[in-house]
C-alpha positions in Angstrom: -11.9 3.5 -6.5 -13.6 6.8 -6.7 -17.1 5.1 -6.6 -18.9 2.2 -5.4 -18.6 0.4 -2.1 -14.5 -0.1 -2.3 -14.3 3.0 -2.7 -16.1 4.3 0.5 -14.5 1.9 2.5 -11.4 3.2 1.7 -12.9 7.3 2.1 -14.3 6.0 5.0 -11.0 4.2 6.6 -8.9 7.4 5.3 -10.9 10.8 5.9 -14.1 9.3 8.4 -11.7 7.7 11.0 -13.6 4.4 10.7 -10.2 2.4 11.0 -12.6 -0.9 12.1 -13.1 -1.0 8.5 -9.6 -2.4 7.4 -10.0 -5.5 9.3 -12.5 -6.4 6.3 -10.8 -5.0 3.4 -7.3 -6.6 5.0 -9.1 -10.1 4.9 -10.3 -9.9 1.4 -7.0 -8.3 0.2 -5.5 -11.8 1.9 -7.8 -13.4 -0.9 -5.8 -12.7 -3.7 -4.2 -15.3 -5.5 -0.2 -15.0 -6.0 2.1 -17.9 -7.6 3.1 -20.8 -5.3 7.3 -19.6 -5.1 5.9 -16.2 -3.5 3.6 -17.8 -1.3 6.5 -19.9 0.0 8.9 -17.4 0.5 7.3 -14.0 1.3 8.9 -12.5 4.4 6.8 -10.2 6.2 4.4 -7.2 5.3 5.6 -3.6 5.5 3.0 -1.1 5.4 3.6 1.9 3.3 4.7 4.6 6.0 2.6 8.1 6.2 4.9 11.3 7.3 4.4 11.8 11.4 2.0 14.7 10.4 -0.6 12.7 8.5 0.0 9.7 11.1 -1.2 12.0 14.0 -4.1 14.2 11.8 -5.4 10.5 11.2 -4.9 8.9 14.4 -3.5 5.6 13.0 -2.0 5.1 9.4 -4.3 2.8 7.2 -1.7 0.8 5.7 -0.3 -0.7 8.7 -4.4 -1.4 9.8 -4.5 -3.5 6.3 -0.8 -4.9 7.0 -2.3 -6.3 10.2 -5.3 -8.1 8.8 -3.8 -9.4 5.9 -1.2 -10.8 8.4 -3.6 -12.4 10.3 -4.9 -14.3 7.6 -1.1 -15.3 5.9 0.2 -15.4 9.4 3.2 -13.6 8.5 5.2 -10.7 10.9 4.4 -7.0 10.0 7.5 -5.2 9.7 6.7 -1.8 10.7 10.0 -0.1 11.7 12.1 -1.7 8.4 11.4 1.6 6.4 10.4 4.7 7.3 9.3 8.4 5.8 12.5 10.9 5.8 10.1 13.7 5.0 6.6 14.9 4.7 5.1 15.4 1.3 2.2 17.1 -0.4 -0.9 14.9 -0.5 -1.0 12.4 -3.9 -4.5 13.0 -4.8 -4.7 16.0 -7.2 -1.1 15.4 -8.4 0.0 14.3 -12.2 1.7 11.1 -12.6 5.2 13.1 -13.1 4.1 15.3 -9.8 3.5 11.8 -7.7 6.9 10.5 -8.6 8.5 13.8 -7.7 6.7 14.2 -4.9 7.8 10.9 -3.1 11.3 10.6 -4.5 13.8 10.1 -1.7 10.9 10.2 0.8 11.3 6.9 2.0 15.0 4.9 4.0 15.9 1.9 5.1 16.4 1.5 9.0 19.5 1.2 9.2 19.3 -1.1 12.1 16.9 -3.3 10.5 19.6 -4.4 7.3 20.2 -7.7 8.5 16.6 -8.4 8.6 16.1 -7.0 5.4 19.1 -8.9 3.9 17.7 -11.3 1.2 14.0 -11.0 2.5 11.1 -11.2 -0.1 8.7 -8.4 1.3 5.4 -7.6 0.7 4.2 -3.7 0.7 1.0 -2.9 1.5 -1.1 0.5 0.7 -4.9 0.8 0.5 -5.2 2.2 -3.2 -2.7 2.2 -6.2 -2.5 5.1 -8.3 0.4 5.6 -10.1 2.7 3.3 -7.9 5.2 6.5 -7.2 4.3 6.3 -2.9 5.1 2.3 -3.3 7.8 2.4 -6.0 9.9 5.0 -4.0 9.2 2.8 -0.7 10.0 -0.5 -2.9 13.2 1.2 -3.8 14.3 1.7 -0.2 13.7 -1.7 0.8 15.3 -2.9 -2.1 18.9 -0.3 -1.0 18.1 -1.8 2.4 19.3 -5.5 1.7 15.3 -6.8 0.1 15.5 -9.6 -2.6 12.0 -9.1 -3.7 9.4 -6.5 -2.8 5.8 -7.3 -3.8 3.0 -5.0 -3.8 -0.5 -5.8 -2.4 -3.6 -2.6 -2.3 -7.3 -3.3 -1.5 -8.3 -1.1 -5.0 -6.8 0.5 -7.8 -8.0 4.2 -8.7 -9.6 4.2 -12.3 -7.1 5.4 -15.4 -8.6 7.4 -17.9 -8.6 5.0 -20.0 -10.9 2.6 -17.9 -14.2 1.6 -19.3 -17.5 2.2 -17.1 -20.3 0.0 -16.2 -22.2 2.1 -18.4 -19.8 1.2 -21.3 -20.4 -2.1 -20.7 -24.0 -2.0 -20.7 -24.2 -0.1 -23.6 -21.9 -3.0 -25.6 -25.0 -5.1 -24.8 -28.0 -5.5 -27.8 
């Protein structure tokens, strides 16, 4: 995600405060295909919480901006108060894959008053960009202690792995 247009929508609907952004990236997330017994029985969206700090820095947290224009287009609840942050941690991006998993262990609970909702419920969590999965795997984990059946993931991009070819590769496949 580090170049290209995706990837300065999501700089610019992170770091530039352009949050109007994420009504358009939520709408082609919404695009995605999934299998017919998910479509049917997805709950609600939870966006991936950001600690209080980040929050207020930002002035709004990008996930739950995506959460609400993918919901939009599904027409499914956002379920913003069903998880929440129990502390702040370091930011992701300069972090090793055993540093992000670390970092975000434990950071993320259940409401406790929001169990019975939770109870059986097939969820759907929603971040901007997937790394390393450690922010949505620790959140996932939470839901799931919480009473979730099924938590699915949905991002806008994916940051490159090392091991990802570039357009440059490709072109230079071609005689």
């Amino acid at each position: 995600m580090d170049s290209g247009s995706g990837g300065a929508m999501v700089h610019a609907l992170k770091y530039s405060r352009w949050s109007g952004v994420a009504t358009a990236m939520g709408r082609r997330m919404a695009r995605l295909s999934f299998p017919d017994d998910v479509i049917r029985e997805r709950t609600a969206l939870v966006p991936l919480p950001l600690s209080s700090t980040r929050e207020r820095e930002r002035g709004y947290n990008q996930a739950e901006r995506l959460a609400t224009a993918v919901a939009a287009e599904w027409r499914l609840p956002v379920w913003r108060d069903v998880v929440r942050r129990t502390r702040n941690t370091r930011s992701q991006v300069r972090l090793t894959p055993s540093e992000r998993a670390g970092n975000v262990s434990r950071a993320f609970e259940a409401n406790a008053l929001a169990r019975e909702r939770l109870r059986g419920a097939h969820l759907v969590l929603v971040d901007d960009v997937i790394t390393t999965a450690a922010s949505l795997n620790a959140a996932a984990l939470a839901l799931a202690e919480g009473g979730a059946r099924i938590v699915s993931y949905i991002t806008f991009g994916r940051a490159p792995d090392p091991g990802d070819r570039t357009v440059t590769d490709f072109d230079s496949d071609q005689d």
